[in-house]
C-alpha positions in Angstrom: -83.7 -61.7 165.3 -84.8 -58.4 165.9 -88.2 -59.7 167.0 -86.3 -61.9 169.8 -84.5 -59.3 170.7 -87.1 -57.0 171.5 -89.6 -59.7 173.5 -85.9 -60.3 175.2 -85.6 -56.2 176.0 -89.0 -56.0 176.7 -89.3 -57.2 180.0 -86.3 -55.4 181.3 -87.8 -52.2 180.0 -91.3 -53.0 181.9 -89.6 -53.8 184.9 -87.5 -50.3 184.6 -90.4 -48.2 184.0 -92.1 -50.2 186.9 -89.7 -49.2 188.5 -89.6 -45.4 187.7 -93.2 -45.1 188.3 -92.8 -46.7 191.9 -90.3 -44.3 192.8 -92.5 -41.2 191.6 -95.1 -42.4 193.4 -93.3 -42.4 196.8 -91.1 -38.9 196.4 -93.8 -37.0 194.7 -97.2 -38.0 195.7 -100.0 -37.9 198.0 -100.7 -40.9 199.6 -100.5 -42.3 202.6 -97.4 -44.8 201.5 -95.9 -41.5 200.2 -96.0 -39.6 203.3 -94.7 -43.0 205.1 -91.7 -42.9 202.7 -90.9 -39.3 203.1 -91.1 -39.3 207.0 -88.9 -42.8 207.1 -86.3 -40.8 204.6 -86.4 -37.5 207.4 -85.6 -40.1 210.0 -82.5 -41.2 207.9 -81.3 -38.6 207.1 -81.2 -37.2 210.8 -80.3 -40.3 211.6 -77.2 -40.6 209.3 -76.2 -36.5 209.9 -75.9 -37.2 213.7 -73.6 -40.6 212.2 -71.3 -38.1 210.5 -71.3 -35.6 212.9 -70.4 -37.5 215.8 -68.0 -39.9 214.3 -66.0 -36.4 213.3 -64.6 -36.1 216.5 -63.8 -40.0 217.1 -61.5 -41.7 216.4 -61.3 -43.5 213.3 -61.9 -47.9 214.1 -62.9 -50.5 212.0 -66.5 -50.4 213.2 -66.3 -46.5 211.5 -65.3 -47.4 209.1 -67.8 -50.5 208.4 -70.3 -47.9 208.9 -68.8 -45.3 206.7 -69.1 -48.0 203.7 -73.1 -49.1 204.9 -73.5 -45.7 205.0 -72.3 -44.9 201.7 -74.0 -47.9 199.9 -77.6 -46.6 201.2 -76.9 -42.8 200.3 -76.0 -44.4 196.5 -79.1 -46.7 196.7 -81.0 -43.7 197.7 -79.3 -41.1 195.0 -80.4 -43.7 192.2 -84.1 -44.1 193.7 -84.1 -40.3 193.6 -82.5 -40.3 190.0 -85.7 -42.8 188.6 -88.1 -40.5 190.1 -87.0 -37.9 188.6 -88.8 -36.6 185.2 -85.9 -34.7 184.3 -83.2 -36.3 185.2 -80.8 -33.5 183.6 -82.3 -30.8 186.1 -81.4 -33.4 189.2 -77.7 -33.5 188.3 -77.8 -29.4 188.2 -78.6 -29.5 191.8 -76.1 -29.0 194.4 -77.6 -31.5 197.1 -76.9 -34.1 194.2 -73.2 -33.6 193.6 -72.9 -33.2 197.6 -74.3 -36.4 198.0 -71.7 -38.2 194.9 -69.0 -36.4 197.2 -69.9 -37.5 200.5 -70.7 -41.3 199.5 -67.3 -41.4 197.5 -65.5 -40.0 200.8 -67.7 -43.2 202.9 -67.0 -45.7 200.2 -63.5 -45.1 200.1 -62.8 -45.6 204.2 -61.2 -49.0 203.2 -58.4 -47.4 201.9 -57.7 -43.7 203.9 -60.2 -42.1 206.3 -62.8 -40.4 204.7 -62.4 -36.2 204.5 -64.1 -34.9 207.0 -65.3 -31.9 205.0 -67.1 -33.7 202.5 -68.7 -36.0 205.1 -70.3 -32.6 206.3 -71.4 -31.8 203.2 -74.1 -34.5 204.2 -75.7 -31.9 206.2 -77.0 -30.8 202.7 -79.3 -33.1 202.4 -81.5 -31.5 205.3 -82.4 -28.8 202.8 -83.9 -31.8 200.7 -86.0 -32.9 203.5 -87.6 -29.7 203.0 -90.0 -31.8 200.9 -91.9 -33.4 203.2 -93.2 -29.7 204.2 -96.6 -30.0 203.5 -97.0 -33.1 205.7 -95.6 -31.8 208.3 -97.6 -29.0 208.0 -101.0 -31.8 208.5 -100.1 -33.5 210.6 -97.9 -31.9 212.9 -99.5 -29.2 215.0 -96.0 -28.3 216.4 -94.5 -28.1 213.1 -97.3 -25.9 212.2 -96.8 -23.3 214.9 -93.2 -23.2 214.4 -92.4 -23.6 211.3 -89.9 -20.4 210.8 -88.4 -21.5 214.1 -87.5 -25.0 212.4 -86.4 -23.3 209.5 -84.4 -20.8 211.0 -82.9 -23.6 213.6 -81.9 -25.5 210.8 -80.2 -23.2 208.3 -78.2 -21.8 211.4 -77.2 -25.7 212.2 -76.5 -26.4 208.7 -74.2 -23.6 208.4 -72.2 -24.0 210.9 -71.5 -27.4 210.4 -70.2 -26.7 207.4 -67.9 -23.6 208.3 -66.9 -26.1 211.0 -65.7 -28.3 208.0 -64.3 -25.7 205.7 -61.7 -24.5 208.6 -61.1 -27.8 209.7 -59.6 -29.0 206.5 -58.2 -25.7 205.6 -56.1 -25.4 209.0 -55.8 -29.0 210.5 -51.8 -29.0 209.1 -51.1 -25.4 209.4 -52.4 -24.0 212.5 -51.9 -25.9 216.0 -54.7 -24.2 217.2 -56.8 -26.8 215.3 -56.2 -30.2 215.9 -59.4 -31.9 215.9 -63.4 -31.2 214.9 -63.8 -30.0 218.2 -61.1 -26.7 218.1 -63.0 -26.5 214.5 -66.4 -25.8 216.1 -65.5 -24.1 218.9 -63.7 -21.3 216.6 -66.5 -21.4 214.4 -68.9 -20.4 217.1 -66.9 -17.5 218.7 -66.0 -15.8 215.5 -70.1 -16.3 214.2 -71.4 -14.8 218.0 -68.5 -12.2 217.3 -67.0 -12.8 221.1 -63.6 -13.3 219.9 -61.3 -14.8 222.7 -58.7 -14.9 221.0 -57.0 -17.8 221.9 -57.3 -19.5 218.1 -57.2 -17.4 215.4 -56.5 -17.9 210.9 -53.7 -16.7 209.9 -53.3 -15.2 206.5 -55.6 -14.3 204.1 -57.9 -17.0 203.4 -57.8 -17.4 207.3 -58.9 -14.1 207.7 -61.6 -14.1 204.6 -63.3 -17.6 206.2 -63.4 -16.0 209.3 -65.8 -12.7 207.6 -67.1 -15.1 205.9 -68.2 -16.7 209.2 -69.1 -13.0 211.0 -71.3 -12.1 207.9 -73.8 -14.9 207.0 -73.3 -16.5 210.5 -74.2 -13.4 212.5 -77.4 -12.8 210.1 -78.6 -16.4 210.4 -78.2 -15.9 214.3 -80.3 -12.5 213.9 -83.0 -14.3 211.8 -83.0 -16.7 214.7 -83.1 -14.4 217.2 -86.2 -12.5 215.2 -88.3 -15.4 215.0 -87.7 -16.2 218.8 -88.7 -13.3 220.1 -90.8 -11.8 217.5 -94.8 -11.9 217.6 -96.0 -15.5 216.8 -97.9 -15.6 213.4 -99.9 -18.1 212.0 -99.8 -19.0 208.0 -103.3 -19.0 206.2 -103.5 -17.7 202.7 -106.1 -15.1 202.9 -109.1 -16.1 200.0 -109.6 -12.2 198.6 -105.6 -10.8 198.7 -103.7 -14.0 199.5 -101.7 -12.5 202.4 -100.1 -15.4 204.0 -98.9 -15.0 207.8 -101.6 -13.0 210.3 -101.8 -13.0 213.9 -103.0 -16.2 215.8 -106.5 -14.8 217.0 -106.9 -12.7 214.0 -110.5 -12.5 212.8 -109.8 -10.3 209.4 -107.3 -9.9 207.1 -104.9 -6.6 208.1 -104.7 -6.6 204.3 -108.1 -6.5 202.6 -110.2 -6.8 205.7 -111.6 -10.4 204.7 -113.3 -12.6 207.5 -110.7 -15.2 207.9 -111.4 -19.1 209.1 -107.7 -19.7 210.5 -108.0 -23.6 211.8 -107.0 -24.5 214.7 -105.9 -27.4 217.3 -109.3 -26.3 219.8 -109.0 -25.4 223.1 -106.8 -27.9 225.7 
């Protein structure tokens, strides 16, 4: 009996680590069906964050809220790909992009029942810091991505950020302060208090109104600087130097500042 039921487990267990292996493959290697899979997951999750952001200021239908659920049933699918890639498996549930995701496909999944909260359907924007995988395609094949890298970066941490302050005061203030009555009121008060301009005309009351809105001034005015620096500061290029390893040097630069090493920086030729 124990024979039979081993030659009956042992397919299952083929076909799981089958499985497993196929998945590792995709999200961790570097082939060319790898970089197809990573660039088609960038596309949906782009593709899904505009979803959630736009349908935040609609009103709720049952078209929404079909695509809430399809929505939902890929970002599980896609969690428990993720979760048989992973080696250790432990060290994905420790992340905070996972339990983000279990909170924003519980809020889509649920839409049959109440509308899904709008704060943990931002929480989706998250997952962009995942995409940060892909990184080291984009830095092959992309020249653009290449020359702007920090821009991207910096473009996306602001975006991310405020989508998600937009959430927090949203939910916090939707039943207590008629200033806010939809997404929109949310955003716009989010981006006056981060630029610091301060019209006036919405404003938190009390003291977790007043501590979201520092909150807000603080991290939101130094992504906006770290913005603002990469804008208008001198381009550099990133080449690990051979002899020192410094990393970013001037587009035309010949030597390392550092060490004073002839460097070979490639580029895209002449146009």
């Amino acid at each position: 009996m124990v024979a039979l039921g081993l030659q009956a487990e042992g397919p299952h267990r083929t076909s799981y680590f089958r499985l497993r292996s196929a998945a590792r493959h995709l999200y961790s290697g570097h082939g060319v069906q790898s970089r197809r899979f990573m660039y088609a997951l960038l596309v949906f999750d782009l593709t899904s964050l505009l979803f959630i952001v736009a349908t935040s200021f609609l009103p709720r239908s049952g078209l929404t809220r079909g695509l809430d659920i399809a929505f939902g049933i890929a970002f599980l699918i896609e969690l428990l790909f993720r979760l048989a890639a992973s080696r250790r498996i432990r060290r994905e549930l420790l992340r905070i992009t996972t339990w983000t995701d279990v909170a924003v496909i519980m809020s889509l999944l649920v839409a049959t029942t109440s509308e899904a909260a709008g704060f943990l359907r931002v929480l989706r924007t998250f997952r962009l810091l995942r995409t940060f995988r892909v990184v080291r395609f984009l830095r092959e094949d992309s020249a653009f991505f290449r020359r702007n890298e920090e821009l991207v970066f910096a473009v996306t941490n602001l975006t991310v950020f405020i989508f998600i302050m937009t959430g927090v005061v949203y939910e916090t203030q939707r039943n207590v302060n008629p200033g806010i009555k939809n997404y929109a009121d949310a955003l716009y008060f989010t981006i006056t208090a981060l630029t610091t301009t301060g019209f006036g005309d919405i404003t938190l009351p009390g003291t977790a109104g007043r501590m979201i809105t520092v909150v807000i001034m603080i991290f939101g005015v130094t992504l906006f600087l770290n913005l603002a620096k990469v804008l208008f500061s001198p381009t550099k290029v990133r080449h690990a130097c051979p002899t020192c390893g410094l990393l970013r040097h001037d587009v035309d630069a010949v030597h390392c500042k550092a060490c004073g090493t002839v460097l070979n920086i490639p580029d895209e030729g002449a146009v």
